[in-house]
N, C-alpha and C positions, 0 to 999 in steps of 0.2 A: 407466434414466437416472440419470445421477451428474452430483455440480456441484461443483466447485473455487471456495471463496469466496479470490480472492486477498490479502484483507486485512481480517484483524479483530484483534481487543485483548482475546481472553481471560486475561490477568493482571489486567486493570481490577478495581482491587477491588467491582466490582457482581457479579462473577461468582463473589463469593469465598463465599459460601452453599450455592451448589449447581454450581459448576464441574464437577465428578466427573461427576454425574449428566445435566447438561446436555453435555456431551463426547457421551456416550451417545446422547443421544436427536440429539444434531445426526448422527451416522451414522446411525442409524433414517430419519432424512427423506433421506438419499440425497447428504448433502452427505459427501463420503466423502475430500476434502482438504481443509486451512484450510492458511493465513499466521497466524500468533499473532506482530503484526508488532513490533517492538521501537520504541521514540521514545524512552528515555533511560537510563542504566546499567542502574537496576533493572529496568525493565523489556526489555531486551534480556537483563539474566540471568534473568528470570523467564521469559521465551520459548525460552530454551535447554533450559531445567528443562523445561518442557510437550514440548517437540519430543523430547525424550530419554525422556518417558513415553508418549507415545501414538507409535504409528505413522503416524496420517493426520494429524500435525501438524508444519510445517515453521516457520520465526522466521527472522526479520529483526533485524540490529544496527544502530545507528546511533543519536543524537541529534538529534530535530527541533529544528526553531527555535525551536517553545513551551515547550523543554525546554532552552536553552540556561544553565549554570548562573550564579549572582551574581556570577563573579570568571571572566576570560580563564582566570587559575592553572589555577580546577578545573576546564572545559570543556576545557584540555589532558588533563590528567590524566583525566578521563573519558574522552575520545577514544581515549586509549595504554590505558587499561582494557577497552575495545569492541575495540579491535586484538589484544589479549593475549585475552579471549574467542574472538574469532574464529578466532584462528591457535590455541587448545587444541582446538578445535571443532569445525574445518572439516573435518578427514578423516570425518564420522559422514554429511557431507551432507545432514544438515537445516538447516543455515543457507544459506540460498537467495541472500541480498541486503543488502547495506546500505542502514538505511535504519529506520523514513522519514526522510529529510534533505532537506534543502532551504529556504523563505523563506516567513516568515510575515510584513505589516506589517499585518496587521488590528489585531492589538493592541499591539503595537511600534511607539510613534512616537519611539523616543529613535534620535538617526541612530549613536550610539555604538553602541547595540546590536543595531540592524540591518547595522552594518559585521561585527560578530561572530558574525550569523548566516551571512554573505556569507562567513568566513573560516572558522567549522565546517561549510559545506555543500561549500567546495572542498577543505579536508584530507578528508575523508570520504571524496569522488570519488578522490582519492589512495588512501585505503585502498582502494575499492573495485576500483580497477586493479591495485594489488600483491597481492589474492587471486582477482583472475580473477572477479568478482560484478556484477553488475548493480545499481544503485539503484534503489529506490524514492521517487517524490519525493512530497511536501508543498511545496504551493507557494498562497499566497492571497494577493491584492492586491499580487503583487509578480513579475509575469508580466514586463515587461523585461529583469530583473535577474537572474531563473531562465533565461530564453533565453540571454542573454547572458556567461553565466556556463560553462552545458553547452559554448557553442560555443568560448569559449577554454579550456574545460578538458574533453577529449573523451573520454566514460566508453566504456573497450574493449567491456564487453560489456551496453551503452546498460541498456536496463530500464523503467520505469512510472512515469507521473502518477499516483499513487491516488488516489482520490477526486477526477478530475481536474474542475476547474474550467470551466463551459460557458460556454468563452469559445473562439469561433470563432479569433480568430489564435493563441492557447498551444496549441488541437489541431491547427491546419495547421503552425506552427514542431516542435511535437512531432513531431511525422510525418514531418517531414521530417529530423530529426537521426535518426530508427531507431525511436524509441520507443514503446511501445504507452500506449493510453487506458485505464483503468479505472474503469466504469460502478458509482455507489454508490445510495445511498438519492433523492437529490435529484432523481434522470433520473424520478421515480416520483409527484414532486410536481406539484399542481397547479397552482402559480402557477409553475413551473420552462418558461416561455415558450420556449427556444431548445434544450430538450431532444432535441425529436424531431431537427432539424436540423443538431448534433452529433453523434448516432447514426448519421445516413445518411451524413456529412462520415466516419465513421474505418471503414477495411475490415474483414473480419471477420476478417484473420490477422492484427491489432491491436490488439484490443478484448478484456478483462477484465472480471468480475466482479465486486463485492464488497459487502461492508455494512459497514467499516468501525466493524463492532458494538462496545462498547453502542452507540456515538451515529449518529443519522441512520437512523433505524427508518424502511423506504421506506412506503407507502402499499400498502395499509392499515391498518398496523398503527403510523403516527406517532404519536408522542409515548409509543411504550413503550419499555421495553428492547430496544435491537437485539441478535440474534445471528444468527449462522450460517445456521441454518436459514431465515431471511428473505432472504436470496440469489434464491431463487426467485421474485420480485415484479421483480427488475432484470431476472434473464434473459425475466422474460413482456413487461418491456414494451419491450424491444429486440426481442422476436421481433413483439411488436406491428407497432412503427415498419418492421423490413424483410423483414414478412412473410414470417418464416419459423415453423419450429414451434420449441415453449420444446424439445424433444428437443434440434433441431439448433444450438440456441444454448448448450445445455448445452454440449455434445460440441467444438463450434467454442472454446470461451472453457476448457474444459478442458484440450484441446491445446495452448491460448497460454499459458495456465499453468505447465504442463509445460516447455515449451517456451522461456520466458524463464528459468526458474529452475534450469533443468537438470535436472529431477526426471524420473527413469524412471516409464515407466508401467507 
Protein backbone atom coordinates (compact mmCIF):
# COMPACT_ATOMS: atom_id res chain seq x y z
CA UNK A 1 0.00 0.00 0.00
CA UNK A 2 1.48 3.50 -1.01
CA UNK A 3 0.18 7.06 -0.36
CA UNK A 4 0.73 10.20 -2.32
CA UNK A 5 0.44 13.24 0.16
CA UNK A 6 -0.68 15.94 -2.35
CA UNK A 7 0.55 18.80 -0.41
CA UNK A 8 3.06 19.55 2.17
CA UNK A 9 5.86 22.49 3.01
CA UNK A 10 9.00 20.60 3.51
CA UNK A 11 11.33 23.88 3.08
CA UNK A 12 9.36 25.15 6.40
CA UNK A 13 12.26 26.04 8.38
CA UNK A 14 10.78 23.47 11.16
CA UNK A 15 12.10 20.90 9.08
CA UNK A 16 15.45 22.34 8.69
CA UNK A 17 17.08 19.91 11.79
CA UNK A 18 16.33 16.85 10.38
CA UNK A 19 14.80 17.32 6.75
CA UNK A 20 17.41 14.57 5.38
CA UNK A 21 16.52 12.11 7.68
CA UNK A 22 12.93 12.74 7.91
CA UNK A 23 12.71 12.42 3.74
CA UNK A 24 13.95 8.93 4.73
CA UNK A 25 11.69 7.69 7.07
CA UNK A 26 8.45 9.38 5.35
CA UNK A 27 9.30 6.56 2.36
CA UNK A 28 9.82 3.84 5.13
CA UNK A 29 5.96 4.53 6.09
CA UNK A 30 4.99 3.90 2.60
CA UNK A 31 4.33 7.53 1.61
CA UNK A 32 6.31 7.01 -1.39
CA UNK A 33 5.19 10.54 -3.37
CA UNK A 34 4.87 14.25 -1.83
CA UNK A 35 4.12 17.88 -3.21
CA UNK A 36 6.86 20.16 -1.37
CA UNK A 37 4.32 22.82 -2.60
CA UNK A 38 5.74 26.45 -3.20
CA UNK A 39 3.62 29.81 -1.49
CA UNK A 40 6.38 32.55 -2.30
CA UNK A 41 9.69 33.05 -4.29
CA UNK A 42 11.93 31.47 -1.82
CA UNK A 43 10.03 29.02 -1.11
CA UNK A 44 9.00 27.84 -4.69
CA UNK A 45 12.94 27.90 -5.21
CA UNK A 46 13.40 25.94 -2.27
CA UNK A 47 10.87 23.17 -3.69
CA UNK A 48 12.68 23.13 -6.91
CA UNK A 49 15.93 22.43 -4.96
CA UNK A 50 14.13 19.37 -3.01
CA UNK A 51 12.31 18.06 -6.16
CA UNK A 52 15.77 18.02 -8.13
CA UNK A 53 17.28 15.87 -4.97
CA UNK A 54 14.90 13.25 -4.20
CA UNK A 55 12.96 11.35 -6.72
CA UNK A 56 9.63 11.03 -4.83
CA UNK A 57 9.56 14.63 -4.56
CA UNK A 58 7.49 16.87 -6.88
CA UNK A 59 7.04 21.36 -6.07
CA UNK A 60 4.67 23.78 -6.90
CA UNK A 61 5.38 27.70 -7.92
CA UNK A 62 3.38 30.24 -7.18
CA UNK A 63 2.72 33.15 -4.61
CA UNK A 64 -0.12 32.72 -2.01
CA UNK A 65 -1.99 35.62 -0.86
CA UNK A 66 -0.38 35.38 2.66
CA UNK A 67 2.67 35.84 0.70
CA UNK A 68 1.84 38.67 -1.32
CA UNK A 69 4.93 41.22 -1.06
CA UNK A 70 4.82 45.25 0.65
CA UNK A 71 4.79 46.96 -2.71
CA UNK A 72 2.50 45.94 -6.16
CA UNK A 73 6.63 46.61 -7.73
CA UNK A 74 7.94 43.52 -6.05
CA UNK A 75 4.93 41.09 -6.20
CA UNK A 76 5.44 41.75 -10.19
CA UNK A 77 8.85 41.17 -10.04
CA UNK A 78 8.32 38.09 -7.95
CA UNK A 79 5.77 36.75 -10.17
CA UNK A 80 8.20 37.31 -13.65
CA UNK A 81 10.76 35.48 -11.15
CA UNK A 82 8.33 32.18 -10.45
CA UNK A 83 7.71 32.47 -14.52
CA UNK A 84 11.49 32.47 -15.28
CA UNK A 85 11.93 29.43 -12.64
CA UNK A 86 9.23 27.60 -14.10
CA UNK A 87 10.14 28.03 -17.83
CA UNK A 88 14.27 26.95 -16.52
CA UNK A 89 12.52 23.96 -14.96
CA UNK A 90 9.78 22.67 -16.57
CA UNK A 91 11.24 20.20 -19.07
CA UNK A 92 12.75 17.98 -15.57
CA UNK A 93 8.85 17.51 -14.90
CA UNK A 94 8.77 17.84 -11.37
CA UNK A 95 7.05 21.00 -11.24
CA UNK A 96 3.49 19.79 -11.32
CA UNK A 97 1.52 23.18 -10.75
CA UNK A 98 1.25 26.60 -9.87
CA UNK A 99 0.43 27.30 -6.95
CA UNK A 100 -0.57 27.66 -4.03
CA UNK A 101 -2.42 30.83 -5.29
CA UNK A 102 -5.44 32.13 -4.63
CA UNK A 103 -7.45 34.45 -1.65
CA UNK A 104 -6.94 34.76 1.68
CA UNK A 105 -9.33 37.67 3.77
CA UNK A 106 -9.00 35.97 7.21
CA UNK A 107 -6.32 38.20 7.88
CA UNK A 108 -6.40 40.98 5.19
CA UNK A 109 -8.96 43.27 5.92
CA UNK A 110 -7.20 46.36 4.01
CA UNK A 111 -9.63 46.33 0.52
CA UNK A 112 -6.29 47.59 -1.24
CA UNK A 113 -4.74 44.55 -0.50
CA UNK A 114 -7.24 42.21 -1.10
CA UNK A 115 -7.58 43.88 -4.72
CA UNK A 116 -3.77 42.68 -5.11
CA UNK A 117 -4.40 39.45 -3.93
CA UNK A 118 -7.43 39.29 -6.66
CA UNK A 119 -4.71 40.57 -9.24
CA UNK A 120 -1.77 37.95 -8.27
CA UNK A 121 -4.18 35.11 -8.09
CA UNK A 122 -5.46 35.95 -12.01
CA UNK A 123 -1.71 36.70 -13.44
CA UNK A 124 -0.77 33.47 -11.89
CA UNK A 125 -3.85 31.60 -13.73
CA UNK A 126 -2.30 33.40 -16.72
CA UNK A 127 0.92 31.76 -16.11
CA UNK A 128 -0.45 28.70 -15.40
CA UNK A 129 -2.27 28.42 -19.07
CA UNK A 130 0.98 29.58 -20.88
CA UNK A 131 2.87 26.38 -19.38
CA UNK A 132 -0.05 23.79 -19.71
CA UNK A 133 -0.18 23.38 -15.39
CA UNK A 134 -2.88 23.12 -13.30
CA UNK A 135 -3.36 25.30 -10.06
CA UNK A 136 -3.41 24.79 -6.71
CA UNK A 137 -5.67 26.97 -4.71
CA UNK A 138 -5.63 28.48 -1.17
CA UNK A 139 -8.71 30.08 -0.65
CA UNK A 140 -10.24 31.21 3.11
CA UNK A 141 -13.05 33.48 3.85
CA UNK A 142 -13.22 34.55 0.45
CA UNK A 143 -15.30 31.84 -1.39
CA UNK A 144 -17.38 34.31 -3.79
CA UNK A 145 -14.46 36.02 -4.99
CA UNK A 146 -12.34 32.49 -5.66
CA UNK A 147 -15.58 31.19 -7.67
CA UNK A 148 -15.91 34.01 -9.29
CA UNK A 149 -12.82 34.72 -10.33
CA UNK A 150 -11.97 30.72 -11.84
CA UNK A 151 -15.21 31.35 -13.84
CA UNK A 152 -14.00 34.57 -15.82
CA UNK A 153 -10.64 33.45 -15.94
CA UNK A 154 -10.88 29.57 -17.15
CA UNK A 155 -7.73 27.54 -15.93
CA UNK A 156 -7.02 25.03 -19.13
CA UNK A 157 -5.84 22.26 -17.28
CA UNK A 158 -8.37 23.32 -13.93
CA UNK A 159 -6.46 21.61 -10.78
CA UNK A 160 -7.10 21.47 -6.55
CA UNK A 161 -8.64 23.43 -3.53
CA UNK A 162 -5.80 22.18 -1.05
CA UNK A 163 -6.82 22.15 2.11
CA UNK A 164 -10.10 22.75 0.81
CA UNK A 165 -12.52 24.63 2.99
CA UNK A 166 -15.79 22.44 4.38
CA UNK A 167 -17.97 24.65 3.02
CA UNK A 168 -20.82 22.84 1.15
CA UNK A 169 -21.43 25.41 -1.82
CA UNK A 170 -17.07 26.30 -2.69
CA UNK A 171 -17.13 22.08 -2.92
CA UNK A 172 -20.47 21.87 -5.15
CA UNK A 173 -19.15 25.21 -7.39
CA UNK A 174 -15.72 23.36 -7.32
CA UNK A 175 -16.99 20.38 -8.90
CA UNK A 176 -18.65 21.76 -10.91
CA UNK A 177 -15.90 24.08 -12.82
CA UNK A 178 -13.50 20.49 -13.09
CA UNK A 179 -11.81 20.68 -9.94
CA UNK A 180 -10.82 18.12 -7.57
CA UNK A 181 -11.16 18.48 -3.37
CA UNK A 182 -8.12 17.87 -1.23
CA UNK A 183 -8.80 16.31 2.17
CA UNK A 184 -6.14 17.77 5.04
CA UNK A 185 -5.70 17.57 8.86
CA UNK A 186 -9.34 19.33 9.82
CA UNK A 187 -11.81 16.41 7.99
CA UNK A 188 -9.93 14.49 11.38
CA UNK A 189 -11.01 16.90 13.99
CA UNK A 190 -13.41 16.70 16.39
CA UNK A 191 -15.33 19.82 16.51
CA UNK A 192 -14.95 19.68 12.26
CA UNK A 193 -19.19 19.19 12.41
CA UNK A 194 -19.85 19.12 8.33
CA UNK A 195 -16.77 16.79 7.73
CA UNK A 196 -18.35 13.62 7.10
CA UNK A 197 -20.93 15.33 4.69
CA UNK A 198 -18.27 17.00 2.46
CA UNK A 199 -16.62 13.74 2.05
CA UNK A 200 -19.78 11.82 0.77
CA UNK A 201 -20.73 15.33 -1.24
CA UNK A 202 -17.06 14.93 -3.68
CA UNK A 203 -16.57 11.50 -5.72
CA UNK A 204 -13.79 9.37 -5.40
CA UNK A 205 -12.12 10.42 -8.94
CA UNK A 206 -11.90 13.96 -7.12
CA UNK A 207 -10.80 13.62 -4.01
CA UNK A 208 -7.02 14.04 -2.64
CA UNK A 209 -4.96 13.79 0.18
CA UNK A 210 -2.76 15.76 2.13
CA UNK A 211 -1.34 17.19 5.50
CA UNK A 212 -0.44 20.37 4.44
CA UNK A 213 2.61 19.56 6.94
CA UNK A 214 4.03 21.22 9.54
CA UNK A 215 0.75 22.87 10.13
CA UNK A 216 -2.75 21.11 10.77
CA UNK A 217 -1.33 17.79 12.55
CA UNK A 218 -4.93 15.67 11.87
CA UNK A 219 -5.93 13.62 15.04
CA UNK A 220 -4.21 12.08 16.81
CA UNK A 221 -1.49 13.36 16.59
CA UNK A 222 -2.83 17.61 17.05
CA UNK A 223 -1.07 20.00 18.10
CA UNK A 224 2.54 18.56 16.92
CA UNK A 225 4.57 18.76 14.02
CA UNK A 226 2.86 17.79 10.87
CA UNK A 227 4.52 15.79 8.28
CA UNK A 228 4.06 13.36 5.46
CA UNK A 229 3.83 10.49 7.13
CA UNK A 230 0.62 11.65 8.94
CA UNK A 231 -1.34 11.37 5.50
CA UNK A 232 -2.45 8.20 6.80
CA UNK A 233 -5.06 9.44 9.54
CA UNK A 234 -7.12 11.50 6.45
CA UNK A 235 -7.06 8.54 4.19
CA UNK A 236 -8.62 6.19 7.41
CA UNK A 237 -11.23 8.59 8.07
CA UNK A 238 -12.38 9.08 4.45
CA UNK A 239 -12.36 5.28 4.26
CA UNK A 240 -14.26 5.53 7.53
CA UNK A 241 -17.15 7.93 6.23
CA UNK A 242 -17.50 5.76 2.64
CA UNK A 243 -16.84 2.68 3.82
CA UNK A 244 -14.31 1.52 2.02
CA UNK A 245 -10.73 0.14 3.11
CA UNK A 246 -7.73 2.81 3.87
CA UNK A 247 -5.86 0.13 0.93
CA UNK A 248 -8.66 1.39 -1.49
CA UNK A 249 -8.53 5.01 -0.65
CA UNK A 250 -4.77 5.00 -0.77
CA UNK A 251 -4.81 3.61 -4.33
CA UNK A 252 -8.11 5.86 -5.51
CA UNK A 253 -6.36 9.43 -4.08
CA UNK A 254 -3.01 8.07 -5.61
CA UNK A 255 -4.33 7.81 -9.18
CA UNK A 256 -6.00 11.49 -8.66
CA UNK A 257 -2.73 12.57 -7.90
CA UNK A 258 -0.99 11.22 -10.73
CA UNK A 259 -3.36 12.12 -12.61
CA UNK A 260 -3.99 15.93 -12.19
CA UNK A 261 -0.37 16.68 -12.09
CA UNK A 262 0.62 14.69 -14.93
CA UNK A 263 3.02 12.51 -13.10
CA UNK A 264 3.85 8.85 -14.64
CA UNK A 265 3.41 6.20 -12.45
Amino acid sequence: MEFFDSHCHLDDERFDEDRENLIEEIKKADITKFVSAGYSLKGSQKGVELSKKYDSIYTTCGISPNDIPQTEEELWKNIEEIRGLVKENLQDKKIVAIGEIGLDYHWEKDLQRRDLQRQAFMKQIEMANVFDLPIVIHTREAVMDTIEILKKNPVNKKGIFHCCPLNRELVKEALKLGFYISFAGPVTFKNSKNAKEIIELVPNDKMLIETDSPYLAPEPVRGTRNDPRNVKYIAQKIADVKEMTLEEIAQITYQNTEKVFNIDS
